[in-house]
C-alpha positions, 0 to 999 in steps of 0.5 A, a space after each residue: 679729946 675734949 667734949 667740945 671736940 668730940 661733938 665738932 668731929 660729929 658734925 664734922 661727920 654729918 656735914 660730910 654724910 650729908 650729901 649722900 641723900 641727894 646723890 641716892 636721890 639722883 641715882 635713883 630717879 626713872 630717867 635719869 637724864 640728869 645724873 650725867 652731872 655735866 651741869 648741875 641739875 635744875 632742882 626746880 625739876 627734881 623731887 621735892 625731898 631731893 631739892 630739900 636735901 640739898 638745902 639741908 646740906 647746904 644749910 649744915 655747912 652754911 653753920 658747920 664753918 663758924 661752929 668749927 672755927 669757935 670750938 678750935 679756938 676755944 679748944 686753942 684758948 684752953 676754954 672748955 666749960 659746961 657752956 661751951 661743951 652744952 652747946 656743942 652737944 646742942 648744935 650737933 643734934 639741932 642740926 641733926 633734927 635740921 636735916 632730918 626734918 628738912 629731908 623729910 618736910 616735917 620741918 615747916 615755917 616756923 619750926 626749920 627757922 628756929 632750929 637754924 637759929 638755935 645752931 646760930 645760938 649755940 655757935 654765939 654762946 661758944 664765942 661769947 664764952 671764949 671772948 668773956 674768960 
């Protein structure tokens, strides 16, 4: 398996983890009127950290589609370089810190935008090598 692989099954991972938050979230709340889930719930009346964490899920899929698709074909195009391999190591732990901050409302304006686009780089750098060699 290549580096790049490696790196896009641990994405693949964390995107498919990340809904747990909001779920323990849901579970946990006194009341719980709406955790029936015969509508989705209004988040405008959840928890701040719950209605984070569903943005935080959203967003790593938002990005988890494009840097997917690049490192496939840059892995069908026999592309692998320290570009590629550094910015999928960079993306998983960019939106690693994404999620975590978001969760958390540690990451505030303009740190949450920046590490939106420093996912959005990394997946431009991956294509950019597999367009160019």
């Amino acid at each position: 398996m290549t580096a790049e692989l490696f790196w896009l099954t641990l994405t693949a991972l964390l995107a498919a983890s990340l809904w747990l938050p909001f779920i323990v979230g849901m579970n946990t709340q006194a009341g719980r009127a709406h955790a029936d889930f015969l509508r989705p719930p209004d988040l405008r009346a959840l928890p701040a950290w719950m209605h984070r964490a569903h943005r935080a899920h959203l967003n790593l899929l938002e990005q988890f589609l494009p840097f997917a698709v690049v490192v496939l074909v840059a892995h069908l195009a026999g592309v692998s370089t320290p570009v590629t391999v550094w910015a999928s190591v960079a993306f998983f732990w960019v939106r690693l810190a994404h999620a975590a901050g978001m969760i958390s409302g540690m990451a505030r304006m303009p740190l949450r935008p920046v590490l939106f686009t420093a996912g959005w780089v990394c997946i431009l750098a991956i294509a950019a090598v597999v367009l160019v060699v």
